[in-house]
Backbone as JSON Lines, residues from 0, in Angstrom:
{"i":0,"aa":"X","n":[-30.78,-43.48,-16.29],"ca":[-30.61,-42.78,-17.55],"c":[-30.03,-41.4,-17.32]}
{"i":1,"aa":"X","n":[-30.7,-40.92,-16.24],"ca":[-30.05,-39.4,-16.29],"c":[-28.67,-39.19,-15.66]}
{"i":2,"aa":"X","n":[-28.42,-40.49,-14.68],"ca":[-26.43,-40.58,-14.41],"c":[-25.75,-40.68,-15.85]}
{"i":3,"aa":"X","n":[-26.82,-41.94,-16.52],"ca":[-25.72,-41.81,-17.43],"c":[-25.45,-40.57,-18.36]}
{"i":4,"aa":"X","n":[-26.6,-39.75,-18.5],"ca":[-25.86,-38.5,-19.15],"c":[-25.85,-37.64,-18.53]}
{"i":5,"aa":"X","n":[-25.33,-37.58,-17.07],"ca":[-24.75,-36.61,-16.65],"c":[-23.01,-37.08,-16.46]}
{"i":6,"aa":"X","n":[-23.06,-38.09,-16.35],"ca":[-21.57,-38.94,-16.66],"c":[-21.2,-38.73,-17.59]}
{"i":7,"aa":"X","n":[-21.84,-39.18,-19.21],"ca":[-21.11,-38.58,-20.05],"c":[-20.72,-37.05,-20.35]}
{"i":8,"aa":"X","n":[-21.64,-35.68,-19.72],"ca":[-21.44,-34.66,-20.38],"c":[-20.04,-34.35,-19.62]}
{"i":9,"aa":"X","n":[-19.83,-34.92,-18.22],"ca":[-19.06,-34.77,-17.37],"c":[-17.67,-35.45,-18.07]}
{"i":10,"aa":"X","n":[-17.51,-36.82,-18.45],"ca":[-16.58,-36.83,-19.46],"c":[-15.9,-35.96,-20.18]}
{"i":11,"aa":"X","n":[-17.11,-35.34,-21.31],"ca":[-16.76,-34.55,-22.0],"c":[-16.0,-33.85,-21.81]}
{"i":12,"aa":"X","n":[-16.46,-33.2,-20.69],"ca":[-16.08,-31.85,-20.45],"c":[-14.35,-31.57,-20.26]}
{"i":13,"aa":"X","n":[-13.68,-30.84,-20.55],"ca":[-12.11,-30.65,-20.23],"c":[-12.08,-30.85,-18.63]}
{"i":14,"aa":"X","n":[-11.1,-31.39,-17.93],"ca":[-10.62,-31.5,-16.41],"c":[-10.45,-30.06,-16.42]}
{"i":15,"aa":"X","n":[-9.43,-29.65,-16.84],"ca":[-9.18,-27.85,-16.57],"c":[-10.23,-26.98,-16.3]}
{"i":16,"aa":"X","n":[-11.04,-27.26,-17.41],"ca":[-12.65,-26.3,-17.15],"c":[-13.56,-26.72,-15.85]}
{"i":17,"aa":"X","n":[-13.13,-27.58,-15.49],"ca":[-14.4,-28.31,-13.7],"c":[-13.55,-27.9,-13.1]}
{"i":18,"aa":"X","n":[-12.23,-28.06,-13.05],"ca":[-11.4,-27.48,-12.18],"c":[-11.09,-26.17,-11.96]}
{"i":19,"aa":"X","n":[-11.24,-25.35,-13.03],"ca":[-10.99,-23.76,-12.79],"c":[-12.58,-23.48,-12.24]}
{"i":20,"aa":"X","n":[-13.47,-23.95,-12.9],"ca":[-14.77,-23.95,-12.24],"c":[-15.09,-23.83,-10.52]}
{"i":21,"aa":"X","n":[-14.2,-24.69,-10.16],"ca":[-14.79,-25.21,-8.93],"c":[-13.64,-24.08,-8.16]}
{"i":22,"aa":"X","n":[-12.63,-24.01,-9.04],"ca":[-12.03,-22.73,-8.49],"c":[-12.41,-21.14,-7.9]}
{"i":23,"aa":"X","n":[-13.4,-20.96,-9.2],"ca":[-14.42,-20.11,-8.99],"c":[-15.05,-19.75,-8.03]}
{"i":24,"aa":"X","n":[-15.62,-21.06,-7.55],"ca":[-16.79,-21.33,-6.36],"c":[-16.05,-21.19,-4.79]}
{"i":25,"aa":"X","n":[-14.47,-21.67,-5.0],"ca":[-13.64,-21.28,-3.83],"c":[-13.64,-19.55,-3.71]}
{"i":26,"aa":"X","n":[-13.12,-19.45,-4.58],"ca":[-12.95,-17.56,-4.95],"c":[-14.05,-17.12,-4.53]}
{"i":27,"aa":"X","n":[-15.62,-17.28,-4.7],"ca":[-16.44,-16.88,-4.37],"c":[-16.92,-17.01,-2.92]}
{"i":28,"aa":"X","n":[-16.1,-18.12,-2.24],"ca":[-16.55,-18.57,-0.73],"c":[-15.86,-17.78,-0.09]}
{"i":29,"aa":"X","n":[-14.66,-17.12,-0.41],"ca":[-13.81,-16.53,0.45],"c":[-14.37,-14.99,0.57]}
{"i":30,"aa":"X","n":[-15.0,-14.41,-0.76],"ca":[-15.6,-13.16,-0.87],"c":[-16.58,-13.56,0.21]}
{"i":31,"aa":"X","n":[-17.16,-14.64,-0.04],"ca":[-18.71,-14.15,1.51],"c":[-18.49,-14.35,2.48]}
{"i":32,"aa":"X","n":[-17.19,-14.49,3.12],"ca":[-16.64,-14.93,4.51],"c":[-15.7,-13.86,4.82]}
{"i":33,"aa":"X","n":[-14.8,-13.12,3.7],"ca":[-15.11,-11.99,3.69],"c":[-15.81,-10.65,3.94]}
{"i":34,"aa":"X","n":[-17.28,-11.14,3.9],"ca":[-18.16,-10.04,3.63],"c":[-18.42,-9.17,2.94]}
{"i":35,"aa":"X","n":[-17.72,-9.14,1.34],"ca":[-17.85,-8.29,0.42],"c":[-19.2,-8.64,-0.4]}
{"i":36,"aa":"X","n":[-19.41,-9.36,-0.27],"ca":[-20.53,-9.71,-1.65],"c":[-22.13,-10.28,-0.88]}
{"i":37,"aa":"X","n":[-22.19,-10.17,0.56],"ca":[-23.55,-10.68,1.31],"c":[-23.89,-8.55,1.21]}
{"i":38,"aa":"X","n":[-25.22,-9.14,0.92],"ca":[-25.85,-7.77,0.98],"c":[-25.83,-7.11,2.64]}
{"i":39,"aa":"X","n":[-26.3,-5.73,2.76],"ca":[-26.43,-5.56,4.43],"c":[-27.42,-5.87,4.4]}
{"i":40,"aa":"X","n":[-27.77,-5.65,5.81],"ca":[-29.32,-6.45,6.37],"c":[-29.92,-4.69,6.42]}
{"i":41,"aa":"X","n":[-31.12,-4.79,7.37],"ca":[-32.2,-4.01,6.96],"c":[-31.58,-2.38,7.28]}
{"i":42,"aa":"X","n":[-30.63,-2.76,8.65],"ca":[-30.16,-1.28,9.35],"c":[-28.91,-0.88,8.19]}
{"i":43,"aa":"X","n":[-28.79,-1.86,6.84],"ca":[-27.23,-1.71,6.15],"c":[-26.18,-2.04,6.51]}
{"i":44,"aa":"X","n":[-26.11,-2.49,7.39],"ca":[-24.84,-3.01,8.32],"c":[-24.0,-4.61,7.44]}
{"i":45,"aa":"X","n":[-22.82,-4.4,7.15],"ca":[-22.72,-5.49,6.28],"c":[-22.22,-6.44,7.6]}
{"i":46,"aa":"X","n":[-21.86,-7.97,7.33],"ca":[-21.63,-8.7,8.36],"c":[-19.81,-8.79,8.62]}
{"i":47,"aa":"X","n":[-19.81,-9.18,9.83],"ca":[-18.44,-8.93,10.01],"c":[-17.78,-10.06,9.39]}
{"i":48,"aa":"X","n":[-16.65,-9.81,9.37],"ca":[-15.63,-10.74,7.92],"c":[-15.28,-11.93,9.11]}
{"i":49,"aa":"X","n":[-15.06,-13.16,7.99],"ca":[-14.8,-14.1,9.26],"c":[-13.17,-14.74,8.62]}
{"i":50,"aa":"X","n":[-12.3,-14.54,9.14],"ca":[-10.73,-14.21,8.25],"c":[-10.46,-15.32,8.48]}
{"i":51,"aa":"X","n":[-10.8,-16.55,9.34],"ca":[-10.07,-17.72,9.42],"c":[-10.6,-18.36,8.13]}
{"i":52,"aa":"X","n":[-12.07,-18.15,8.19],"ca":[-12.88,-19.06,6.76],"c":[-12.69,-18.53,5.65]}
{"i":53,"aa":"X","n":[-12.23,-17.38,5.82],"ca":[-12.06,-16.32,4.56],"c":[-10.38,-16.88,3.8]}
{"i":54,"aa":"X","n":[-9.11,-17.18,5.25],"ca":[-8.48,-17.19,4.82],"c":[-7.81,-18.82,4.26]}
{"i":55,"aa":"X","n":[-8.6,-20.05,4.41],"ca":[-8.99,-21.24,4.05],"c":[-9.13,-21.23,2.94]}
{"i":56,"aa":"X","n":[-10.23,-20.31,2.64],"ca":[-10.56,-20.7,1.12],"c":[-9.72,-20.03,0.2]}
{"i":57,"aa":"X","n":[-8.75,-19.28,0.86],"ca":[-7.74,-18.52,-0.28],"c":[-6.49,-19.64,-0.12]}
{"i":58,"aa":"X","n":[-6.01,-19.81,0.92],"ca":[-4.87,-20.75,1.03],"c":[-5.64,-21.61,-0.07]}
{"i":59,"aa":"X","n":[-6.96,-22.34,0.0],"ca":[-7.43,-23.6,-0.72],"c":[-7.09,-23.16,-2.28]}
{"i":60,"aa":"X","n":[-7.41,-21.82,-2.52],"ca":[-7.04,-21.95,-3.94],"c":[-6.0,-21.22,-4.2]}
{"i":61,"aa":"X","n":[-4.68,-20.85,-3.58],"ca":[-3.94,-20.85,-3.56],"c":[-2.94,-22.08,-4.44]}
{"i":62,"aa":"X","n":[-3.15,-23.52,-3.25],"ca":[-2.97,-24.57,-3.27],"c":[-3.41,-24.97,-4.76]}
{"i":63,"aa":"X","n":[-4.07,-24.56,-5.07],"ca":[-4.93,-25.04,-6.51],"c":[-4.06,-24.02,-7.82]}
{"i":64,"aa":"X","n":[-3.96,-23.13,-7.86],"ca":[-3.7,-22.64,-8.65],"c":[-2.09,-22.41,-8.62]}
{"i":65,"aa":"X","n":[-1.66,-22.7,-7.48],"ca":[0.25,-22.68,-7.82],"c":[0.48,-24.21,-7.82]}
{"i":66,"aa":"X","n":[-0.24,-24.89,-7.36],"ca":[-0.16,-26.68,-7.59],"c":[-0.28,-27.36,-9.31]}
{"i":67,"aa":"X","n":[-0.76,-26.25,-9.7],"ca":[-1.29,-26.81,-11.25],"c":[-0.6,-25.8,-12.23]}
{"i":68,"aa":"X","n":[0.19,-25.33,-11.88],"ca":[0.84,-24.29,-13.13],"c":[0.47,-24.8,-14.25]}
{"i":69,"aa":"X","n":[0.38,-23.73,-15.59],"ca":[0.96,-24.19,-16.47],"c":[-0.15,-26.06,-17.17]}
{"i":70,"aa":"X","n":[-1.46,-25.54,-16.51],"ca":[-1.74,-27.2,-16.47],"c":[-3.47,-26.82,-16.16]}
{"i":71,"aa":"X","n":[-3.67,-25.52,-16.29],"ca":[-5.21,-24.75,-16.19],"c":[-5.83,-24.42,-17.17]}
{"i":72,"aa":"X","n":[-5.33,-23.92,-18.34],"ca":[-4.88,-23.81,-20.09],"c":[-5.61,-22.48,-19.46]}
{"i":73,"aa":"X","n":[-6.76,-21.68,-20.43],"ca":[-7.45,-20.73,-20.86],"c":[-7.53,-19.9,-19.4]}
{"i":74,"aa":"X","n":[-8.19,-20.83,-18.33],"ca":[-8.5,-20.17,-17.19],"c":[-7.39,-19.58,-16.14]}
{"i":75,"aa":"X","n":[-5.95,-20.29,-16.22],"ca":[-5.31,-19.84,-15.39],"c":[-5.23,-18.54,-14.76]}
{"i":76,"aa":"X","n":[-4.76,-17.58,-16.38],"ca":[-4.45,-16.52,-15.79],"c":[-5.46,-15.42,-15.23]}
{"i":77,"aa":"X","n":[-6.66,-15.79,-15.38],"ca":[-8.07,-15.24,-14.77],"c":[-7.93,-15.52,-12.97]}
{"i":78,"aa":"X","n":[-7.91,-17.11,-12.97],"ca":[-7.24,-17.47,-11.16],"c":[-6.45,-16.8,-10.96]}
{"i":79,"aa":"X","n":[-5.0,-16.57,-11.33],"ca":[-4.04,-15.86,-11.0],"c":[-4.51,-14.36,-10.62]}
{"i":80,"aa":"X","n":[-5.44,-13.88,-11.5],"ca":[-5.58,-12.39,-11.06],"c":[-6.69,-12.34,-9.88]}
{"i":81,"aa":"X","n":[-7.35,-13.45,-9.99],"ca":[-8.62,-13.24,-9.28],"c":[-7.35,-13.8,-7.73]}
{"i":82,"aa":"X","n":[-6.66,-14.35,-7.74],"ca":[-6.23,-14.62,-6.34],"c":[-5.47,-13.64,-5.64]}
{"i":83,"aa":"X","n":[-4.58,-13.13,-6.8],"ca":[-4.03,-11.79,-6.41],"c":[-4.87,-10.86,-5.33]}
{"i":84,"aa":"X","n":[-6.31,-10.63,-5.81],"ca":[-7.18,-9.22,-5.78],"c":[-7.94,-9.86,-4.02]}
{"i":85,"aa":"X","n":[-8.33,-11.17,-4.34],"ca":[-8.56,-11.51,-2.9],"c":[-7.68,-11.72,-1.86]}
{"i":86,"aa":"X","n":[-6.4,-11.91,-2.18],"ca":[-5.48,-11.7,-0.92],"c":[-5.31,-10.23,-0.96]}
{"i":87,"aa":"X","n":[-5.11,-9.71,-1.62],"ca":[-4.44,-7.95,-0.9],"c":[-6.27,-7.64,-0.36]}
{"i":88,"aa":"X","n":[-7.65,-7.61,-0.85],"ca":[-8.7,-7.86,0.18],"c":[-8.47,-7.58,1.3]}
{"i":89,"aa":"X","n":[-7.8,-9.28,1.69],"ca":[-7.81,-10.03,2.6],"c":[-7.37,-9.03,3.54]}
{"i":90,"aa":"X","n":[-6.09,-8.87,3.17],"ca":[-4.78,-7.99,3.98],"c":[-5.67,-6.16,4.36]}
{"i":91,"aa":"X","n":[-6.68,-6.09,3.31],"ca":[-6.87,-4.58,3.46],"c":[-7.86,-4.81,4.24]}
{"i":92,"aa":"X","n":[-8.7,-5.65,4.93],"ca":[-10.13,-5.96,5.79],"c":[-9.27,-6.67,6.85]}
{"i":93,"aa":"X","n":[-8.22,-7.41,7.11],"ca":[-7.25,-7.85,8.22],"c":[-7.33,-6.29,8.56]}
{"i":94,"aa":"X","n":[-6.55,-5.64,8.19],"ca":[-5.77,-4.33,8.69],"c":[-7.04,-3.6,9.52]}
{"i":95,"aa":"X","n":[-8.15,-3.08,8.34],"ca":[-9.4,-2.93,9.02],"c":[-9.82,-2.89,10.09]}
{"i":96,"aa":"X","n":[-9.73,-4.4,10.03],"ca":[-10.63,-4.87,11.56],"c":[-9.42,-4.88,12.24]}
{"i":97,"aa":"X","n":[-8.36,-5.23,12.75],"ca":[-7.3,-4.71,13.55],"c":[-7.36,-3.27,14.38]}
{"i":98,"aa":"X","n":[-7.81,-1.96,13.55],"ca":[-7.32,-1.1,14.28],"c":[-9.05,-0.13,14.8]}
């Protein structure tokens, strides 16, 4: 009983909206691999950024959001900005830890 209504609400629901959704949850994986959004630990020390996993999950929604132009409706241009802001991040915590 409870597949079946979790099947149907899942129906319901717009493809675009699970999909910008799950977009979200990429966007958000790359911030904690990153290291922007894990709290510091006790000395404050935040954790060091991990740029290969960091930079996976941006290529991943990368892939997602220039793969689907035009085909995201409401949420696109929210991805679009939110991908923008985590690659230049990316590039400003690359540089970072570089020098």
């Amino acid at each position: 009983r409870r597949q079946i209504e979790l099947h149907d609400r899942l129906a319901a629901t717009p493809v675009a909206d699970v999909i910008v959704n799950h977009a979200i949850g990429i966007w958000q994986l790359a911030l904690v691999h990153l290291g922007v959004v894990t709290p510091p630990d006790a000395e404050g020390r935040r954790p060091a950024p991990d740029l290969a996993s960091a930079g996976l999950a941006i290529d991943a929604l990368a892939a997602l959001v220039d793969g689907l132009t035009d085909r995201l409706g409401d949420g696109e241009d929210m991805l679009r900005d939110a991908l923008q802001q985590v690659q230049m991040l990316f590039v400003e915590i690359a540089d970072a830890t570089d020098q």
